[in-house]
N, C-alpha and C positions, 0 to 999 in steps of 0.2 A: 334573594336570588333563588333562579327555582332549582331544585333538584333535579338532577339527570336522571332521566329515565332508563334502567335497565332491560333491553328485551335484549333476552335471548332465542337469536336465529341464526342459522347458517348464515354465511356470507351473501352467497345468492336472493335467497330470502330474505335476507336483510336489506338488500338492494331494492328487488323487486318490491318488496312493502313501500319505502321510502317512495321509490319512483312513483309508484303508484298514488299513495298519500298524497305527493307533490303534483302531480297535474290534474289531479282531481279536486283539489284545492284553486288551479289553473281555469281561466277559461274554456270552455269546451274546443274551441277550435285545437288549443293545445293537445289535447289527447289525441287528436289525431297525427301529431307529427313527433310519439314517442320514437324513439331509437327502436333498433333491431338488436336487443344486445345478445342474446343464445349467440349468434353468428362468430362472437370473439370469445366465445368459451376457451379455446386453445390458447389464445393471445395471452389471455390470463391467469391462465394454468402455468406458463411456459414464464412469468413471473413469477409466480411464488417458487417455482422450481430454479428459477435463476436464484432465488433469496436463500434457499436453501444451500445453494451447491456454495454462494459467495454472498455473506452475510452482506446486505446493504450498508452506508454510511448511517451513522444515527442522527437524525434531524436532520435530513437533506432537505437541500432546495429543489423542490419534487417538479417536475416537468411533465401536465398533462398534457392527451389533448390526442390530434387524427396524427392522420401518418404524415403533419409536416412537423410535426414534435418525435414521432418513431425514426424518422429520417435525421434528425440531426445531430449527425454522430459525433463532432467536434464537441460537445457540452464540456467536457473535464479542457479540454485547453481554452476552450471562448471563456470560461469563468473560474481564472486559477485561483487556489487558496482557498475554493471553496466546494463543499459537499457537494453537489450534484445527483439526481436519478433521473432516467429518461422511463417514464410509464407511459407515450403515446404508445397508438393501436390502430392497424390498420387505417379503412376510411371514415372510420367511427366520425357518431355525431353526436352532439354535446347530451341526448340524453343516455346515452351507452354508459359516457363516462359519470353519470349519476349513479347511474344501476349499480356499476364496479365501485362504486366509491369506499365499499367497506375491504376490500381487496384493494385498489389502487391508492387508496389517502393513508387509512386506520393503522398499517402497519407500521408506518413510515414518522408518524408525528411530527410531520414538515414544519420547518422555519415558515417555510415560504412555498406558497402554490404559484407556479405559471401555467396559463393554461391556455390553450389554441383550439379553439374548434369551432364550427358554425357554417364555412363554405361548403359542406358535406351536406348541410341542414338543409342550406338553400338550393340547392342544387335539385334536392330530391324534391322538393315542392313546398318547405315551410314556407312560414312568412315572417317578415323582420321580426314583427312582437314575436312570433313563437318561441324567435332564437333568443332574443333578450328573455323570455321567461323559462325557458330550457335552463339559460346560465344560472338565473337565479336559483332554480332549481338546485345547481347544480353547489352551490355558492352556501344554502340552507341543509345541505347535503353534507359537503366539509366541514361546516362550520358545529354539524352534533355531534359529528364523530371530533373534532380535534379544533374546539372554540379559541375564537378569537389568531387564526392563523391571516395570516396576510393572502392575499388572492388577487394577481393581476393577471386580465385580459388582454391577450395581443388580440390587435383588432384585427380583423378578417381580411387579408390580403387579395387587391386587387389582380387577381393574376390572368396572363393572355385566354387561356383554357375557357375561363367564364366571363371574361367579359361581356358578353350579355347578360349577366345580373349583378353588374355594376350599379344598377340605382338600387335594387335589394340588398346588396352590398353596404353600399353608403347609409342607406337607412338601418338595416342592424348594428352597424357599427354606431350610429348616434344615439338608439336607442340602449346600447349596451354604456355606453358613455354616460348616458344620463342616470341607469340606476347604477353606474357604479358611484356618482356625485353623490348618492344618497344614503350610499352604506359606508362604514365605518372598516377601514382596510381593506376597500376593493380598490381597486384602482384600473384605469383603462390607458393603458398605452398605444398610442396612435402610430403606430407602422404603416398603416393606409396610407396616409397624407403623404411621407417623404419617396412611398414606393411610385407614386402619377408620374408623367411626365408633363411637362409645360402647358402642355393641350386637356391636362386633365383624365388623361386614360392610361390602362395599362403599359409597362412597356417590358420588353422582351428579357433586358439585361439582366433580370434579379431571376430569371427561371434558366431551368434544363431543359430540354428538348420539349418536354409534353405539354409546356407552358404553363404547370399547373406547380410542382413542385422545385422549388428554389433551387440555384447555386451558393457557393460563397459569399458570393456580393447580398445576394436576398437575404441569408441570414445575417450577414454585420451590420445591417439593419439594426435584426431583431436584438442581435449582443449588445450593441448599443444602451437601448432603450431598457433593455432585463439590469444591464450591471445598474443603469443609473438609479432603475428603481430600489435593485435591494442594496444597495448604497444608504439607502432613506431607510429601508423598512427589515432589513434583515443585513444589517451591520458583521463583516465575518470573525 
């Protein structure tokens, strides 16, 4: 087995190497749809200052990901008897939450990663592979800081807002699908499929007004499909 490697860097710096490392190891096209991470400087600050003021649970089931993970405030009743933290962040996109990884994972030495993110990605102009190689990034990322953790993907929700990159959609989700067949504790939970309607396209009932971010119904969804997993994989 190999030895772990100690570098010592700031958190930041420690990101930033990583990230860097990791799409540069990437096909080119990837470097160009790194994240913006400076921008959630505060986001992030205002965690470790929550962890301060009120000690986190120890080995929580850590909940990454954009602001439909920061938005779901129901966590501690959707999944009782169990640890829970909410670490999403604004409209981040999934290489933001690489960058932060020594700040959002390292502290916490989660049972279990859930993580959301990718419609941010697309939106702004990646492309399917990119977001599938963003996660893994993001997945190689967790996995040095705090080996051998469990890590499942909610897949990218078809929502009213973006329906027009509904087949970008559909294609990072099957690509996300396929590497996660090939790793050992990822897994990919398919929220896509049961969010369609009979026609195959978004439908209005799982959103709030902006068509973009959920109601209740959108996330019982997603509690569904989390309990059944860490039912499997993170036992309470």
């Amino acid at each position: 087995m190999l030895r772990k490697l100690r570098i010592h860097l700031s958190p930041l710096w420690a990101g930033a190497a990583w990230l860097s490392l990791a799409f540069a190891l990437l096909p080119g096209r990837a470097q160009a749809c790194a994240g913006q991470p400076e921008q959630w400087r505060a986001d992030i600050a205002a965690f470790a200052a929550a962890d301060r003021a009120h000690a986190p649970p120890p080995h929580p089931v850590l909940f990454v990901g954009s602001s439909s993970i920061r938005l779901w405030s129901t966590l501690a009743q959707d999944f009782p008897g169990r640890a829970v933290l909410d670490r999403g962040f604004g409209g981040s996109r999934i290489p933001d939450a690489t960058y932060y990884a020594g700040r959002l994972v390292a502290p916490y030495h989660p049972r279990a990663i859930v993580f959301y993110a990718g419609d941010n990605d697309l939106a702004e102009g990646c492309t399917p592979a990119q977001v599938r190689d963003a996660f893994a990034a993001f997945v190689g990322r967790a996995r040095a800081l705090d080996p051998g953790v469990p890590i499942a993907f909610i897949a990218i929700k078809p929502s009213m807002a973006r329906r027009q990159l509904l087949p970008q959609i559909r294609q990072a989700n099957a690509l996300v699908r396929d590497y996660a067949r090939q790793q050992h504790g990822v897994d990919y939970l398919d929220a896509f499929t049961p969010m369609l309607g009979p026609d195959g396209q978004p439908q209005r009932r799982w959103f709030v007004q902006d068509g973009l971010h959920m109601n209740r119904q959108g996330y019982a969804v997603w509690v569904r499909l989390v309990r059944t997993w860490l039912d499997i994989v993170a036992r309470p």
